[in-house]
C-alpha positions, 0 to 999 in steps of 0.5 A: 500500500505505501509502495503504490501510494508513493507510486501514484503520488510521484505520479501526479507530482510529475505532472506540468504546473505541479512543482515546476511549469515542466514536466518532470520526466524523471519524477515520472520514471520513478513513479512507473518503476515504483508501480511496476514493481509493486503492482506487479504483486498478487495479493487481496486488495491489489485490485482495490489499491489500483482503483483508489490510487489510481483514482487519486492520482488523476484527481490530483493531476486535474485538480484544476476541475475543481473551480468547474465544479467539486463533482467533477472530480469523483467522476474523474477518479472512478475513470482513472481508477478504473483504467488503472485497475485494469491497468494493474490486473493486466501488469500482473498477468504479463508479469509471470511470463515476462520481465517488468521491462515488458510487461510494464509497457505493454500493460500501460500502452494497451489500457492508456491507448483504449481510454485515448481512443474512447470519446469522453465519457469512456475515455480519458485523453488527458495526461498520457505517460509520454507527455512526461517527456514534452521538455526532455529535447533529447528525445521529444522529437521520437513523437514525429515518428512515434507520438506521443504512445511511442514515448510513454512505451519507452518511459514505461520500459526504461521504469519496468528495467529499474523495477527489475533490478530493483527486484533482482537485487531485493525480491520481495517474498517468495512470489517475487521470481527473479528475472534474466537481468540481460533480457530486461536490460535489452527489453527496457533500454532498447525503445528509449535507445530507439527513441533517443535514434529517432529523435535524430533521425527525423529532425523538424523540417526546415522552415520559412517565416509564415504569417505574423499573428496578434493574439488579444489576451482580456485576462479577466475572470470567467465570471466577467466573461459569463455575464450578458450584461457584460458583453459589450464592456468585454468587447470594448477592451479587447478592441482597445486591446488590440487598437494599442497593440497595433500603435505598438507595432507601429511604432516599433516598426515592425510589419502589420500583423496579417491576422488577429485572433480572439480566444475560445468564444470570445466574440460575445455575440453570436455568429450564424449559419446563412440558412438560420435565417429561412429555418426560422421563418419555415418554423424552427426553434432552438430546443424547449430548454433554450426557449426565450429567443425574440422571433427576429433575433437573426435579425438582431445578430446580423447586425450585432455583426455589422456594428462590432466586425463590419464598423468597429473591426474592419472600420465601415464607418466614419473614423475608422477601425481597429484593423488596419487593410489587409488584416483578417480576424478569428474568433471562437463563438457560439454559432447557431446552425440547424440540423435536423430541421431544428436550431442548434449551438456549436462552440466554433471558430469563425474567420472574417478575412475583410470588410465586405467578404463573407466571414469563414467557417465555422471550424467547431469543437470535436471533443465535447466536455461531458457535463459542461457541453454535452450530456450525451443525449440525456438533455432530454430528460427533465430531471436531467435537465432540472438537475444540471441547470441547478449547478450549471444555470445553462443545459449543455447541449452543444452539438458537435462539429459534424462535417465542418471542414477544420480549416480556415484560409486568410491572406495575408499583406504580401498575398500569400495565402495561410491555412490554419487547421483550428482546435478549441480548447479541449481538443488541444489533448487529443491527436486527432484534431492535429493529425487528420487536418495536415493529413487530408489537406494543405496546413501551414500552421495550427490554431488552437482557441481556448478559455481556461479562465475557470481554472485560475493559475492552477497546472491546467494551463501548463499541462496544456502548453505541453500537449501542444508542444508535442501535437507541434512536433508529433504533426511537423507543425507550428502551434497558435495558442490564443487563449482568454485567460491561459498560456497565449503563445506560438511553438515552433514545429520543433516543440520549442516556444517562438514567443509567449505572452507574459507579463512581470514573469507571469502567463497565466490571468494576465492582460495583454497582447503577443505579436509573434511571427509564425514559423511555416514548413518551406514548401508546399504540403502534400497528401501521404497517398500521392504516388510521387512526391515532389522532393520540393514539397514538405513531407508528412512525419512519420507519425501523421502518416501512420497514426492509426497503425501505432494505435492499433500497435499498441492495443494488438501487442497488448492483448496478444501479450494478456491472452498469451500470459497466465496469473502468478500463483500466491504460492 
């Protein structure tokens, strides 16, 4: 019991923002071999330690749920100590066969992976072992061939190593079987050796200055944001925001900025798809929980749009606007569509590239909150939806992004045109988001737009920094992040940060503004399934590429590893 609870407790300490904004990956190497040593025991209660301290370290490590709401995290919990359950029962069967340097890893990457592939709520994307590594430059860059799995299998084999000399040099009782120290070695230091080669092997590609980008930072509470009655006095700082960071530029001599970006709902109003307006007028209506809407409020948020984009942005009126000629403006906000014959919000970003050009998008959320943006459905029930109204005052039952192309296209003053691929928020801690994108279409850089003022200074802000870091890598692409209240910053394809906004040394609930060139790939992107590729033309990484093939790597060694093993006897 007090071998796993240091385990686990080593375990959420290692997490970024816990005790350094980092990661510390050696932290988290002691706290793998700790578990695999002492999870790998049989015994009554084992199950139950892997439940509950499991559990708890994923509490700790996402404590920042707490500021949503205190429930929050026994959900959280009861997820992760499940998955750490299972975790531990599968490590003790391989274990009887095979040496910790193995068995650890296979254990590990078969149960983190499935609760990566699972949607929320049956699976738990964040904090995946290999994040540990997101600032160890030695080795980070294995992620452009092997993601971010591929770095947790070589942490875990490298920690299963230690806990077999550890156990080699003191067993613990007559259960403990030493194991060939020689197999081990070869099982535990070749995938860190292999990762450290690839690192190498697949440097970042070569790159060329792309768009400069200006992200607009208000840094205020969410409780300000939330509030209706506050919208137009958000408004008007961010444009003063953004007009004092423009004089900046200015003076400073430095070229016009080619895009401004507003974080994650940050446009206060609404955006809305071109067919709302005849849906209302043939009768459609949001859902009885969204009830209040005026008849004509298309009307209304139409020219919400002129007067804060049209006038006030893009200055089509006497005086002027903030934005100079040439610079186009994104912006995540809630856009109202109709599907199924019905009107419905997505949580979205949406580009407007001038005056007078029909706005872009909307490139919407993929992976929706459970409990905060989605109830899966169980909005339709009343007492389902008198219940989490009680806790949250609003039914989240955001719609998900559907066929929305997740591209967005500006030009910029020298009339080059930019191609962003755009996440929100959540979806910074998923692959896919990053992958399919640069996969399927032509992506100069990433977008991702993002609140994060519910979670205060609290790690959520650093752990998120570090999944960008490694998408940057893992995708051969450089990351925007323009957050309300978080970390706004630029990364490189490199993984290493180009610029971050800060203010007297602090990042976090900060007002201010970052102007940042953004590194793009030389060359012109191409599709991995062209049969000729033009050596001009930038490649894939390896990762990209073979995504859904290390997926199924890991799960397929994994269970073939669990049926070919038997349990240990307590004998």
């Amino acid at each position: 019991m007090l071998g796993m609870g240091l385990a686990f407790g080593l375990l959420c300490a290692a997490s970024p923002g816990i005790l350094t904004r980092d990661a510390l990956w050696p932290l988290a190497l002691l706290a793998v071999a700790l578990w695999a040593r002492y999870a790998s025991l049989p015994g009554r209660g084992a199950a139950l330690l892997d439940f509950v301290g499991g559990g708890l370290a994923g509490c700790g490590a996402m404590s920042w749920a707490y500021y949503v709401h205190p429930g929050s995290l026994a959900f959280i919990g009861v997820g992760f100590g499940l998955y750490f359950m299972a975790q531990g029962w599968a490590l003790r069967r391989m274990a009887s066969r095979m040496p910790l340097a193995l068995a650890a890893p296979l254990a590990w990457l078969l149960f983190e992976t499935l609760r990566a592939s699972l949607e929320p709520p049956f699976g738990i994307q964040w904090m995946r072992l290999g994040v540990h590594l997101h600032a160890a430059e030695a080795v980070r860059g294995a992620a452009r061939v092997c993601g971010v799995g591929g770095l947790g299998f070589a942490l875990a084999a490298l920690a299963g190593l230690l806990a077999d000399v550890w156990g080699h040099l003191r067993p613990l009782g007559p259960a403990n079987r030493r194991t060939s120290l020689a197999l081990a070695a070869a099982c535990g230091a070749a995938p860190m050796l292999i990762a450290l080669f690839a690192a190498r092997l697949a440097p970042p590609p070569e790159t060329i200055d792309g768009p400069r980008v200006m992200l607009v930072q208000p840094g205020f509470e969410q409780e300000r944001k939330r509030d209706p009655d506050l919208a137009d006095t958000v408004h008007e700082s961010q444009l003063e925001l953004t007009a004092q960071s423009f004089a900046q530029a200015q003076a400073a001599g430095e070229r016009p900025c080619d895009l401004v970006a507003w974080g994650e709902t940050m446009y206060r109003y609404y955006a809305l798809d071109p067919q709302v307006p005849a849906a209302v007028a043939a009768g459609a209506t949001f859902p009885p929980w969204r009830s209040g809407w005026p008849e004509d409020f298309p009307r209304l948020v139409e020219a919400q749009e002129r007067y804060w984009v049209e006038q006030r942005l893009f200055g089509q009126r006497p005086g002027g606007g903030v934005l100079p000629p040439g610079t186009a403006f994104a912006s995540g906000v809630e856009y109202i569509t109709v599907l199924e014959g019905e009107l419905r919000m997505k949580n979205s970003v949406v580009l407007w590239p001038g005056p007078g050009q029909p706005k872009r998008g909307p490139a919407s959320k993929q992976h929706r909150v459970p409990g905060a943006e989605t109830m899966l459905g169980l909005e339709q029930q009343p007492w389902v939806r008198d219940t989490i109204y009680s806790i949250a005052r609003y039914v989240p039952d955001l719609a998900a992004a559907g066929d929305d192309d997740p591209v967005l296209a500006f030009e910029g003053h020298d009339g080059r045109t930019w191609r962003m691929g755009i996440s929100v928020c959540f979806d910074n801690a998923f692959d896919d988001v990053f992958t399919r994108p640069v996969r399927t279409a032509d992506v100069d850089f990433h977008a991702v737009f993002s609140n994060e003022a519910w979670f205060e200074l609290s790690q959520e802000a650093d752990q998120m920094m570090a999944f960008s870091q490694l998408a940057a890598i893992a995708t051969g692409r450089s990351i925007v992040r323009a957050t309300q209240s978080g970390i706004s910053a630029v990364i490189g394809p490199d993984g290493v940060e180009v610029a971050r906004l800060e203010v007297d040394g602090r990042s976090k609930m900060v007002t201010g503004t970052l102007r940042a060139t953004v590194p793009v790939p030389a060359g012109q992107a191409h599709s991995p399934f062209e049969a000729q590729a033009d050596a001009a033309r930038r490649p894939l990484t390896a990762f990209v590429r073979f995504e859904r093939l290390w997926t199924a790597l890991w799960l397929v060694l994994g269970l073939v590893a669990l049926l070919g093993s038997r349990p240990r006897s307590n004998a």
